[in-house]
MDTraj code that builds the backbone (N, CA, C; nanometers):
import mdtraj as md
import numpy as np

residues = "UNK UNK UNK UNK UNK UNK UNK UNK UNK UNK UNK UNK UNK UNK UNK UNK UNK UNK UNK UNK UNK UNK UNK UNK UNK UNK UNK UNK UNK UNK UNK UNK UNK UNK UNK UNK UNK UNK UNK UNK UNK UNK UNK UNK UNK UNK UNK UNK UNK UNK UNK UNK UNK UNK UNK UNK UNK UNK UNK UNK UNK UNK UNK UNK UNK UNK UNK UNK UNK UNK UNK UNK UNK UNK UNK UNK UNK UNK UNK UNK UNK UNK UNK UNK UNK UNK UNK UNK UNK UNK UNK UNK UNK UNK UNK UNK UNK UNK UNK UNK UNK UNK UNK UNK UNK UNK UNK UNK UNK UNK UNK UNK UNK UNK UNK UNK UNK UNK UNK UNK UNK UNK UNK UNK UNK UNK UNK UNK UNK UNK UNK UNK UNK UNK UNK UNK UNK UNK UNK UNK UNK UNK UNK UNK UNK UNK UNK UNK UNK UNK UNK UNK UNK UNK UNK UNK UNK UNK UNK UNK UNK UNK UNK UNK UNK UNK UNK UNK UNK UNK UNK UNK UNK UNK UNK UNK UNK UNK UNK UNK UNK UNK UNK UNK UNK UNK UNK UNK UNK UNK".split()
xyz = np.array([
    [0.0840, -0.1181, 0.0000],
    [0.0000, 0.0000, 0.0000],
    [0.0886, 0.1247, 0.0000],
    [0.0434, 0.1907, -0.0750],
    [0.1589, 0.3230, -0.0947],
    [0.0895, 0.4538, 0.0089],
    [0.1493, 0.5088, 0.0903],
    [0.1430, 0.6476, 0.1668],
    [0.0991, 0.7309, 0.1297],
    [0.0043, 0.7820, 0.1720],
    [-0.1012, 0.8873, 0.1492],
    [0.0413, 1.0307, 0.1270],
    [-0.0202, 1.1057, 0.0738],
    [0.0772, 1.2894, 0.0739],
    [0.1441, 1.3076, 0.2193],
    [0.0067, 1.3227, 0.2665],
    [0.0477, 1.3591, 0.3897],
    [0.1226, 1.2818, 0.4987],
    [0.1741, 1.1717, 0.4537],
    [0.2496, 1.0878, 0.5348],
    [0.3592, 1.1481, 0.5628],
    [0.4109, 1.1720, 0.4103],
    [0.5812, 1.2099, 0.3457],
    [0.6111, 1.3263, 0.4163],
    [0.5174, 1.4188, 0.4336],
    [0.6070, 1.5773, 0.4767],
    [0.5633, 1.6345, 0.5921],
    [0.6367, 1.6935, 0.7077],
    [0.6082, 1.7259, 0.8560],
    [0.5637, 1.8703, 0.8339],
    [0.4535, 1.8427, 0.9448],
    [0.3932, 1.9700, 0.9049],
    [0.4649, 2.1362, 0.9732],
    [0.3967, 2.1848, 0.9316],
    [0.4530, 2.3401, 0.9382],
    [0.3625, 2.4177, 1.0844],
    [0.4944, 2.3952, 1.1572],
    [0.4350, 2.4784, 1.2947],
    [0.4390, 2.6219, 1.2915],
    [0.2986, 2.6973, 1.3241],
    [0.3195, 2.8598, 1.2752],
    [0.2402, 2.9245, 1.3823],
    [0.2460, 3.0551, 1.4095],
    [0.1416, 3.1124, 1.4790],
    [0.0103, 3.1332, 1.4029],
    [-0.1046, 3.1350, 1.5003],
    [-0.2246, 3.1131, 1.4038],
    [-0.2851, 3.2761, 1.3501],
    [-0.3072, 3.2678, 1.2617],
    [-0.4004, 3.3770, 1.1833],
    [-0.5748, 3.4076, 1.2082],
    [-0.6287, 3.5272, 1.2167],
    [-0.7969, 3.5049, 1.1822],
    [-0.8440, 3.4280, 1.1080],
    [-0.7365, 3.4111, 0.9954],
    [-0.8284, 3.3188, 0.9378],
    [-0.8500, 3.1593, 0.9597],
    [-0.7543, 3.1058, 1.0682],
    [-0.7274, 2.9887, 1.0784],
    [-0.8526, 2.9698, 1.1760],
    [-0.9202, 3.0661, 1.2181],
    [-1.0140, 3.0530, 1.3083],
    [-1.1155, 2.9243, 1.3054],
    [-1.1690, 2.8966, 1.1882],
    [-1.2741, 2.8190, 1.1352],
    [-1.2134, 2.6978, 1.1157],
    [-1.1008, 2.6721, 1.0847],
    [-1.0621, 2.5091, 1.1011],
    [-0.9905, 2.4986, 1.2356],
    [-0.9531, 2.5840, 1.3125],
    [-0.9577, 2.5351, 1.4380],
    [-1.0440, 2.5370, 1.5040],
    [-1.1718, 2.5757, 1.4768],
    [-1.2988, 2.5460, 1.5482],
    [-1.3773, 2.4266, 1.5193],
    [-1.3199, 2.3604, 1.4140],
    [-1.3495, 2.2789, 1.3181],
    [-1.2998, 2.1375, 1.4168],
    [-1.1746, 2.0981, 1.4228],
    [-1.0804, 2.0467, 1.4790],
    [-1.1013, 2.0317, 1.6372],
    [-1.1449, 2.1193, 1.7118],
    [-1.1271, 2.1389, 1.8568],
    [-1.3184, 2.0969, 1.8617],
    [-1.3729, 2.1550, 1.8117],
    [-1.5173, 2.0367, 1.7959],
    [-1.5278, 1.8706, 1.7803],
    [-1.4653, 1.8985, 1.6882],
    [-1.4643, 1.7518, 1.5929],
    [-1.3660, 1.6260, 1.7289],
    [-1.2376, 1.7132, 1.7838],
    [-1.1801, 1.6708, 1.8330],
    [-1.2465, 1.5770, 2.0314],
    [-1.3788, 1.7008, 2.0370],
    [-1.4002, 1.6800, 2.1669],
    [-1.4971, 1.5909, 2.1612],
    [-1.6132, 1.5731, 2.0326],
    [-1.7158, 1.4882, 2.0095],
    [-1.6867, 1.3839, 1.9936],
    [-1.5396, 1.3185, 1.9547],
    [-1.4757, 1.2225, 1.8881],
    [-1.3857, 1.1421, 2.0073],
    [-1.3506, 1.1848, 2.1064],
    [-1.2626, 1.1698, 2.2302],
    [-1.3350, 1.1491, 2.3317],
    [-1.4351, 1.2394, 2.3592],
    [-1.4866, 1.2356, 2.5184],
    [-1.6300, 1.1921, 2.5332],
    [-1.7101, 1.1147, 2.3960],
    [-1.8210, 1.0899, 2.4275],
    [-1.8286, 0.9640, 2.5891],
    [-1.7638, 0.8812, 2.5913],
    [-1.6915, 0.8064, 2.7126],
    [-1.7234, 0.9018, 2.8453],
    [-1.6574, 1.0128, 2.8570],
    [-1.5955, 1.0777, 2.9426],
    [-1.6917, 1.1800, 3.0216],
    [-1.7541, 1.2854, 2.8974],
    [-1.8623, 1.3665, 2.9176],
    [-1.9657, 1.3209, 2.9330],
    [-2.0731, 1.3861, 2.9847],
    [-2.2610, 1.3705, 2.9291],
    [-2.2426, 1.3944, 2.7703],
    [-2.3350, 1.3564, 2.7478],
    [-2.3358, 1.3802, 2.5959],
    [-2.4372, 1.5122, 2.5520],
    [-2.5027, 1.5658, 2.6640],
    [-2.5605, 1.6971, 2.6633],
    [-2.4059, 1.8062, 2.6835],
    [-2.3257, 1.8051, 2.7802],
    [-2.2136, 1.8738, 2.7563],
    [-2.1482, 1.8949, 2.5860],
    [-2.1303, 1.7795, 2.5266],
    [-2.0899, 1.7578, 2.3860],
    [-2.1895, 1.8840, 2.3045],
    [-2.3134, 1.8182, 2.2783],
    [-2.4087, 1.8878, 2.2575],
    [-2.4010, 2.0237, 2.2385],
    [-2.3353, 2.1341, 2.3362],
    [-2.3871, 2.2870, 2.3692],
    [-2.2397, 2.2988, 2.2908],
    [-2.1390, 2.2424, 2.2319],
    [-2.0414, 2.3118, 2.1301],
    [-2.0872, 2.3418, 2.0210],
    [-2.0264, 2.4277, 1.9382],
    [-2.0905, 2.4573, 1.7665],
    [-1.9409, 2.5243, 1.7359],
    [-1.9397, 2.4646, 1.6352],
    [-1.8038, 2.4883, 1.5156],
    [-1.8068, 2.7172, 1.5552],
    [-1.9577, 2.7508, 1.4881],
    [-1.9731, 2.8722, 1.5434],
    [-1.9263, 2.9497, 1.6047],
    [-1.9861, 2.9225, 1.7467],
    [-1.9001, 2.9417, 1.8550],
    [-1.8367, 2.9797, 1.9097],
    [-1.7156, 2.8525, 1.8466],
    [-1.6078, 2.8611, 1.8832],
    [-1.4982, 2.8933, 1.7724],
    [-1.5466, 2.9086, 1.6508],
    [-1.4616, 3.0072, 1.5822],
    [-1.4547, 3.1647, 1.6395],
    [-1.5603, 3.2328, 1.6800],
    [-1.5721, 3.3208, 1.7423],
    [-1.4629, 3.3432, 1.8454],
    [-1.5112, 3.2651, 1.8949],
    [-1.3753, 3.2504, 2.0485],
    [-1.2642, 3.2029, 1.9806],
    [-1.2069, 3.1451, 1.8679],
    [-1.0916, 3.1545, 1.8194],
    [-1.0141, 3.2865, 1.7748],
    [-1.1089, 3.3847, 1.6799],
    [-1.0937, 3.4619, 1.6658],
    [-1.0539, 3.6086, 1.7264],
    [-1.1604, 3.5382, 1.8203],
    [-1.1328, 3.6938, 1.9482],
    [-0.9970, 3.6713, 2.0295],
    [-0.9993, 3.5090, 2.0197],
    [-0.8106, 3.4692, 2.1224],
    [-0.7583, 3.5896, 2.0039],
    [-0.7401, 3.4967, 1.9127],
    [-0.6097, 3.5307, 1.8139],
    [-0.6231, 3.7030, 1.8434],
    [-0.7026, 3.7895, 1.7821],
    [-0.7314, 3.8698, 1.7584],
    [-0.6743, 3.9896, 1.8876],
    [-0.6494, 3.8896, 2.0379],
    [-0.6589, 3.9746, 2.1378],
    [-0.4795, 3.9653, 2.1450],
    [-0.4188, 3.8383, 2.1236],
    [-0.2789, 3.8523, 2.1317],
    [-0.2278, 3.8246, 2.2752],
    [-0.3481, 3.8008, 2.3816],
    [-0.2433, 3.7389, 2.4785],
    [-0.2073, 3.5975, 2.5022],
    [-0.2486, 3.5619, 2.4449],
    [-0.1874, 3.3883, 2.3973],
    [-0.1124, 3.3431, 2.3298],
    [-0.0310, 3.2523, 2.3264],
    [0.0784, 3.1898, 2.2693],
    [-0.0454, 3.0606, 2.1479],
    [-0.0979, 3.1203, 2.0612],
    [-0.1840, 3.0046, 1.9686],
    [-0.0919, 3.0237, 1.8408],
    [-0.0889, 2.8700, 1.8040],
    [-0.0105, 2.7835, 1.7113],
    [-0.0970, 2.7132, 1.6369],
    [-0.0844, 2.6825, 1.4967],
    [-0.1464, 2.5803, 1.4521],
    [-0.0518, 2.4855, 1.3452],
    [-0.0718, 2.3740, 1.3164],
    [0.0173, 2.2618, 1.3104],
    [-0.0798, 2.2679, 1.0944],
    [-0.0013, 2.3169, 1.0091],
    [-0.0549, 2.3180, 0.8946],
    [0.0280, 2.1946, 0.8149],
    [-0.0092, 2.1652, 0.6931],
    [-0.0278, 2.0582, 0.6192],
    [-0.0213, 2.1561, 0.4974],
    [0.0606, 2.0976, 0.4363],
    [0.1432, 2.1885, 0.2841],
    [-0.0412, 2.1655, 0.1830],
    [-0.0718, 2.0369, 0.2071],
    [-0.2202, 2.0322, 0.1132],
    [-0.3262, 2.0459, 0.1367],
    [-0.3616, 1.9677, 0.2886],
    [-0.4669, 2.0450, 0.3548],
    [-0.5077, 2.1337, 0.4387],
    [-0.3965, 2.2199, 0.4785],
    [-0.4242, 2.3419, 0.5452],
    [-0.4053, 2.2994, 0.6533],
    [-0.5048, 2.3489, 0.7415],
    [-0.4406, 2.3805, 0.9212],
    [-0.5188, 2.2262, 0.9788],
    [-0.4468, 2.1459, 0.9782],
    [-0.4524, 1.9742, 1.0605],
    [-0.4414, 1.9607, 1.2777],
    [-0.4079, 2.1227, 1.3377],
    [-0.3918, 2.1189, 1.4435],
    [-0.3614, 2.2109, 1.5013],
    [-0.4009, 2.2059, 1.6353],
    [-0.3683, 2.3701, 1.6942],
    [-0.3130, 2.3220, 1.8607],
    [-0.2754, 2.4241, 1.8834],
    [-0.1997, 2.4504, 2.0460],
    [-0.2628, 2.6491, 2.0969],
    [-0.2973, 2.6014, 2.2334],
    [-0.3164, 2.7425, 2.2876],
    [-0.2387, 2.7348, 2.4361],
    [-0.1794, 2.8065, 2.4562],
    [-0.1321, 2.8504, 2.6219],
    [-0.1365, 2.9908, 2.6530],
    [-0.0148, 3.0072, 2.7828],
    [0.0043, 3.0745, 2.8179],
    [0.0279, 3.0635, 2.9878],
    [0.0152, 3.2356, 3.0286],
    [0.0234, 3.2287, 3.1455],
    [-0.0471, 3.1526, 3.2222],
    [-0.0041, 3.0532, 3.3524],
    [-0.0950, 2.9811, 3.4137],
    [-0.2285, 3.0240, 3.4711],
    [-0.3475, 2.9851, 3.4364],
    [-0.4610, 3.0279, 3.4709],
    [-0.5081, 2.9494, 3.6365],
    [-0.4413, 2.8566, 3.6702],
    [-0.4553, 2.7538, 3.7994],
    [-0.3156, 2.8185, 3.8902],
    [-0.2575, 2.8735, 3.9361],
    [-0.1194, 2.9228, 3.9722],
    [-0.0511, 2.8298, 4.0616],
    [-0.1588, 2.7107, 4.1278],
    [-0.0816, 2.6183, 4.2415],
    [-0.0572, 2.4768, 4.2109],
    [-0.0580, 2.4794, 4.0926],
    [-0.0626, 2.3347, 4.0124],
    [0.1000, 2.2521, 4.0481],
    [0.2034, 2.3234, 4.0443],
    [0.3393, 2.2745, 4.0323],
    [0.3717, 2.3627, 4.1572],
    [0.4082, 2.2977, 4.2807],
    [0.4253, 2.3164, 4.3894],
    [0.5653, 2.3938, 4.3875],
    [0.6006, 2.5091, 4.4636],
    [0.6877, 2.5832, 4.4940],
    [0.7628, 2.6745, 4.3106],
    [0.6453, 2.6784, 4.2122],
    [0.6982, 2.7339, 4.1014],
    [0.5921, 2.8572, 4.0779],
    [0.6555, 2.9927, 4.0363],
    [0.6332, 3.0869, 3.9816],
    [0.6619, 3.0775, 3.8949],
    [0.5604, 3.1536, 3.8208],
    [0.5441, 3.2016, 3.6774],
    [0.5099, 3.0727, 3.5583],
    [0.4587, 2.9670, 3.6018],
    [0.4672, 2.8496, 3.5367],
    [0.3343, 2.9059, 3.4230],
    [0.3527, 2.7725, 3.3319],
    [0.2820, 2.8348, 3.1805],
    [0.2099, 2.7066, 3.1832],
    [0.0875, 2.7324, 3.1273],
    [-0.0392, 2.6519, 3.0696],
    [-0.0550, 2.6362, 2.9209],
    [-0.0746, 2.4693, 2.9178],
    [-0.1235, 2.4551, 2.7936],
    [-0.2756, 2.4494, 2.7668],
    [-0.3387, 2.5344, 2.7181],
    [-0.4850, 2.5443, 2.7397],
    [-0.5585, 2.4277, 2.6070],
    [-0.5210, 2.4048, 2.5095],
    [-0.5180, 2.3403, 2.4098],
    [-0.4372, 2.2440, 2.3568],
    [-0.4815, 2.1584, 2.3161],
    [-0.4155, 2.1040, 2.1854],
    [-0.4944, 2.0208, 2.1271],
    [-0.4690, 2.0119, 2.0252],
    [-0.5719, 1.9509, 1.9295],
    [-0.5090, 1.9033, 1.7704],
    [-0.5282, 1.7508, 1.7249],
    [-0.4716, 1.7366, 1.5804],
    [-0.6220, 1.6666, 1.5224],
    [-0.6345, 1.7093, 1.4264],
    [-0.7281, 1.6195, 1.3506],
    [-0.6986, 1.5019, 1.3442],
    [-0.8226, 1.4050, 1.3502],
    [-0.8323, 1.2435, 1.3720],
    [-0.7433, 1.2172, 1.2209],
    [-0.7780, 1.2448, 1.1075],
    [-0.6612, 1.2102, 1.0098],
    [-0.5124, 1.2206, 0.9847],
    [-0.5121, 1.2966, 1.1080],
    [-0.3191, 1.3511, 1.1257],
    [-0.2712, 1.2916, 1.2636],
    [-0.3595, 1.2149, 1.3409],
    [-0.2792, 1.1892, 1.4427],
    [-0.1742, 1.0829, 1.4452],
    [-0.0758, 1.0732, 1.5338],
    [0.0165, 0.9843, 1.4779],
    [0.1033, 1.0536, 1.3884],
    [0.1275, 1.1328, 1.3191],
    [0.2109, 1.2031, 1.2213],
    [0.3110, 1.3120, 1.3001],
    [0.3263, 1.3564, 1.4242],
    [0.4202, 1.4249, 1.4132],
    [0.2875, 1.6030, 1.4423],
    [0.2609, 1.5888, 1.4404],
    [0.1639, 1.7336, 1.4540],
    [0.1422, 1.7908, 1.6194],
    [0.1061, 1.6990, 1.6529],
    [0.0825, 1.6930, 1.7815],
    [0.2244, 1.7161, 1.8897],
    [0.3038, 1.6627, 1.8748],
    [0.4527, 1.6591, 1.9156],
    [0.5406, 1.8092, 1.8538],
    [0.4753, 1.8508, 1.7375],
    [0.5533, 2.0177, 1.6866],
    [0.4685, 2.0589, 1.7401],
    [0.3316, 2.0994, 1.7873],
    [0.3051, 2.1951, 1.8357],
    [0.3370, 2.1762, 1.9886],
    [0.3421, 2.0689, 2.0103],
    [0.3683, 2.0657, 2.1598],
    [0.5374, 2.1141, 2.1918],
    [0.6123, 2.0664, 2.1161],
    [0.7544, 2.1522, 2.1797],
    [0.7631, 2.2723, 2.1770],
    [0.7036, 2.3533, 2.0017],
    [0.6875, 2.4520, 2.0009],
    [0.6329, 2.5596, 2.1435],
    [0.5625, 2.5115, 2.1659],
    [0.4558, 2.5327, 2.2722],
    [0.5888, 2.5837, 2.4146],
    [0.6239, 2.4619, 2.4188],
    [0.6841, 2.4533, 2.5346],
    [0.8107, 2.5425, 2.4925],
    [0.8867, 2.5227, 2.3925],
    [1.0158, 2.6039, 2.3778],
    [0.9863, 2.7365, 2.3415],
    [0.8347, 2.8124, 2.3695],
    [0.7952, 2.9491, 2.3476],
    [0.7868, 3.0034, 2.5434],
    [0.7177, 2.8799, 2.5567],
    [0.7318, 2.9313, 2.7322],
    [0.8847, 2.9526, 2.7971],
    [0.9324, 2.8471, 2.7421],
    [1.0741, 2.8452, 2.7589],
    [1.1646, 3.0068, 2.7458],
    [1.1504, 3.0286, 2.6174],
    [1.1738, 3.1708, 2.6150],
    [1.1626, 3.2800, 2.6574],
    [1.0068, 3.2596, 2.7309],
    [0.9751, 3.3872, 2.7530],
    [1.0081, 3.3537, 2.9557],
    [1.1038, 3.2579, 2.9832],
    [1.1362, 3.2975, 3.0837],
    [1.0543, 3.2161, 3.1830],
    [0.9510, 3.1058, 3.1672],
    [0.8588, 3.0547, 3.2227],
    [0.9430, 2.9243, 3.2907],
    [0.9687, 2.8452, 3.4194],
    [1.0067, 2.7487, 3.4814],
    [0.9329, 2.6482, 3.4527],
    [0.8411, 2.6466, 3.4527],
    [0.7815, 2.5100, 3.4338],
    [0.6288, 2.5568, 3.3356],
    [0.5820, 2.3963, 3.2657],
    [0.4333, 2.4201, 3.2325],
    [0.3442, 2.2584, 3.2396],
    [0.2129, 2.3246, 3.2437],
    [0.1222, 2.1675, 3.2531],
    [-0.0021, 2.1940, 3.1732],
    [-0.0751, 2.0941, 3.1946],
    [-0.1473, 2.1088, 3.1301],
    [-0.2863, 2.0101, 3.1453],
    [-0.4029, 2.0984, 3.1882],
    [-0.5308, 1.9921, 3.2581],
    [-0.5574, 1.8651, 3.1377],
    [-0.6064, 1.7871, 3.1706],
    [-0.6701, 1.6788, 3.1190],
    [-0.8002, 1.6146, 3.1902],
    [-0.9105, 1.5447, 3.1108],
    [-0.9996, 1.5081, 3.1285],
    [-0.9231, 1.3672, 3.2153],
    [-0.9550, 1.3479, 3.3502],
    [-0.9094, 1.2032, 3.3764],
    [-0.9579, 1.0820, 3.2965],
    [-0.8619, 0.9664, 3.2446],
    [-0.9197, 0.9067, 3.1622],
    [-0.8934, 0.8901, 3.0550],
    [-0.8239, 1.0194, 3.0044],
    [-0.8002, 1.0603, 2.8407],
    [-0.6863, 1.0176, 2.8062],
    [-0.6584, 0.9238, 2.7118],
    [-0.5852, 0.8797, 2.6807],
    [-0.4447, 0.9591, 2.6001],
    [-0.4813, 1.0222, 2.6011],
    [-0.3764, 1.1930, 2.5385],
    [-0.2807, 1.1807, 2.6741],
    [-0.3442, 1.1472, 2.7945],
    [-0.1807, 1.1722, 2.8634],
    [-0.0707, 1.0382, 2.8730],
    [-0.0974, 0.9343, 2.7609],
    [0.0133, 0.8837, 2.7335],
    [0.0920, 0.9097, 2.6513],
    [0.0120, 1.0287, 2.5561],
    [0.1258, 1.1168, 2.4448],
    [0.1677, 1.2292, 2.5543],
    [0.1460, 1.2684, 2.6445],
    [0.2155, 1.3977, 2.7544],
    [0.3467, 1.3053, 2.8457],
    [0.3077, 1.2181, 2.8553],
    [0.4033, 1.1010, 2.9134],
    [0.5249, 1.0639, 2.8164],
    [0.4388, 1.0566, 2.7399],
    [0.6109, 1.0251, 2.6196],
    [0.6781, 1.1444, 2.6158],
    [0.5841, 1.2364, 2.6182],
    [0.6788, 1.3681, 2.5897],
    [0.7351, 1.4281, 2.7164],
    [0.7290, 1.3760, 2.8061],
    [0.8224, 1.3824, 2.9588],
    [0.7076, 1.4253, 3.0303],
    [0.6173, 1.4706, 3.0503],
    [0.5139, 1.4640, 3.1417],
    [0.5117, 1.3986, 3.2499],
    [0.4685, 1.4255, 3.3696],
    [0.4493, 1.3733, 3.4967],
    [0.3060, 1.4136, 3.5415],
    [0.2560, 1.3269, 3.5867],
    [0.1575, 1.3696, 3.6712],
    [0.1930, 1.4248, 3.8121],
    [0.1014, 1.5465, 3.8084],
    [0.1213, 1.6549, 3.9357],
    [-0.0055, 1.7028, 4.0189],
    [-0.1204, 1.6432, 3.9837],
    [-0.1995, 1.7054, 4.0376],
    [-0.3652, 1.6328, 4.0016],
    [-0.4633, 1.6964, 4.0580],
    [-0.5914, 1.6006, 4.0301],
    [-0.6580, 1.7218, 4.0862],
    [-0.8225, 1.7509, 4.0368],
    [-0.9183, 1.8018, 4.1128],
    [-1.0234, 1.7764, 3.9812],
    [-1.1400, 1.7698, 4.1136],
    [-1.2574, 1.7981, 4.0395],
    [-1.3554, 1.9288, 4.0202],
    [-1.4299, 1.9206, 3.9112],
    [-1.4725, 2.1253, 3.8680],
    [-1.6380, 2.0558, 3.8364],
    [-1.7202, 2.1369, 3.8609],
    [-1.8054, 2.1091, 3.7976],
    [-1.8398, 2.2179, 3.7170],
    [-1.8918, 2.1641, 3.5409],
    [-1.9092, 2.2306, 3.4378],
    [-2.0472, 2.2055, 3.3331],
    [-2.1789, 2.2757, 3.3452],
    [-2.2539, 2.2336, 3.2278],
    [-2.3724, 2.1526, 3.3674],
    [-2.3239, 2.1652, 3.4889],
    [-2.3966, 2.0978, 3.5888],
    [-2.3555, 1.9614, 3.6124],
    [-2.2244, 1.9293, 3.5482],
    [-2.2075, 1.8064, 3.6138],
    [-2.0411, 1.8137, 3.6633],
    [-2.0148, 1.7343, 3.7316],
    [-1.9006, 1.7202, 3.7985],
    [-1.7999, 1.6370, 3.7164],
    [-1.6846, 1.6576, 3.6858],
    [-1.6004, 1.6754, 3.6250],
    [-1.4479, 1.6136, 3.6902],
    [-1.3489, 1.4931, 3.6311],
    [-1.2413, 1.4959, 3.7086],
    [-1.1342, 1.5249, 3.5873],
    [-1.0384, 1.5821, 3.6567],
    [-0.9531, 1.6282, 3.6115],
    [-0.8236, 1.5809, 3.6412],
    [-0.7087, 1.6156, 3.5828],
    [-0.5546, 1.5033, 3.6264],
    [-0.4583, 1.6516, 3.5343],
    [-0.3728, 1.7059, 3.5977],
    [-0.2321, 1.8086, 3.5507],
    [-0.1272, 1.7232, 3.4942],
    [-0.1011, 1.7322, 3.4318],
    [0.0156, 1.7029, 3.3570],
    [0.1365, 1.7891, 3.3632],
    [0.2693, 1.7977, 3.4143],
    [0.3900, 1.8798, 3.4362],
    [0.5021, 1.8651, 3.3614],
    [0.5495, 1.9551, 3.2795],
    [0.7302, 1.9304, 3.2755],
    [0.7803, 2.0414, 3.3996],
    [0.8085, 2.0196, 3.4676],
    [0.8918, 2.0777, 3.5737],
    [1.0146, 2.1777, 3.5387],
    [1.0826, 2.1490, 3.4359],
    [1.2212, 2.2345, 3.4047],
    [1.1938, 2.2405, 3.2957],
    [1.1822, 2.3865, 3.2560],
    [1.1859, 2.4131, 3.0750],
    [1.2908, 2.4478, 3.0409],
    [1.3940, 2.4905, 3.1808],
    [1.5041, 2.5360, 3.1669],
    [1.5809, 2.4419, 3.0659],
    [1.5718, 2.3116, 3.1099],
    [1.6222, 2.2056, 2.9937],
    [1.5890, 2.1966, 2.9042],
    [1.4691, 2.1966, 2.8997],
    [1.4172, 2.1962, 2.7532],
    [1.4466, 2.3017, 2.6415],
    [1.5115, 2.4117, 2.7078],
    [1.5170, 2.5233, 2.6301],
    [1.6748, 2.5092, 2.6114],
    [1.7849, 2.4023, 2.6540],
    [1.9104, 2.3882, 2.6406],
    [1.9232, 2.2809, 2.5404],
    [1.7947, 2.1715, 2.5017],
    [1.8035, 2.0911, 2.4253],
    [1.7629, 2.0973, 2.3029],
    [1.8059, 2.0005, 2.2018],
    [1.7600, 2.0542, 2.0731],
    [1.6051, 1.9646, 2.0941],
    [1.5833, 1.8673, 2.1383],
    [1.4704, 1.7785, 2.1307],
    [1.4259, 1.7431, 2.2552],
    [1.2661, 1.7421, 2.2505],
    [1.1926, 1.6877, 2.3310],
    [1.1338, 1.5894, 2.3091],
    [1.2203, 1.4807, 2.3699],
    [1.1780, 1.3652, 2.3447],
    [1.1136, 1.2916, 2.2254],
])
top = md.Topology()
chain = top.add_chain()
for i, resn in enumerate(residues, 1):
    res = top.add_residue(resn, chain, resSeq=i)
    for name in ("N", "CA", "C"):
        top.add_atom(name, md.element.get_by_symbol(name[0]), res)
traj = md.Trajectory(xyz[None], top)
């Protein structure tokens, strides 16, 4: 069987544009209906719309205090996205200031496995890195199988709580790299 296009070439990690708004709303829908029916109510699922949340893509991008990335594909355009920033939880990684959040990530079900997910994620991290940040994490749905790709990529578990959202109660699990300082001395993450 011969390899699809998109096998052959790694995609292009970039900061995201307005216009990327609509396929990352596309993606981060597609992504949560497709992952967490298990996990969520399926009335939670429900109250997303591509809509939405292009909107709220737009207004991120548009506002500039976020570190948003999207993971493009030379043929089909934008295949994945990453959002952070400053930590929005501040006590997640015990005895660290200034630590950075990954608020996002997301690859389309046809790109996973390729390498998309892993560029936006160093990217990600070697931007916090820069800007001076000690450590970063990043919430997860407990359960979700995404934190055995945070695990490969040096991840530790650091933390657990539950939120309730949409009226139902919710568990949650942090994910940590502890030293970006290294990460920002190395050429590769893992």
């Amino acid at each position: 069987m011969e390899p699809r296009q998109h096998d052959q070439v790694a995609p292009i990690i970039r900061s995201a544009r307005i216009n990327d708004a609509k396929p990352m709303a596309e993606i981060y829908v597609g992504a949560w209906r497709d992952a967490y029916p298990i996990l969520l109510p399926a009335r939670m699922l429900a109250h997303m719309s591509v809509e939405r949340w292009t909107q709220q893509f737009s207004s991120t991008i548009a506002r500039g205090r976020e570190i948003i990335l999207v993971a493009e594909d030379q043929r089909q355009g934008v295949i994945g996205l990453a959002t952070g920033g400053p930590a929005l939880d501040r006590g997640v990684i015990a005895g660290t200031r200034g630590a950075c959040e990954i608020f996002a990530l997301y690859v389309s079900a046809d790109y996973s496995g390729r390498g998309a997910g892993s560029g936006l994620l160093r990217n990600m991290l070697r931007q916090f890195a820069a800007r001076g940040a000690p450590a970063a994490f990043a919430w997860m749905l407990r359960g979700n199988p995404s934190r055995f790709f945070y695990e490969h990529m040096g991840a530790k578990l650091v933390a657990q709580k539950s939120e309730r959202r949409f009226g139902e109660v919710i568990h949650l699990e942090a994910y940590a790299w502890a030293d970006l300082h290294e990460i920002r001395s190395r050429r590769r993450l893992h």
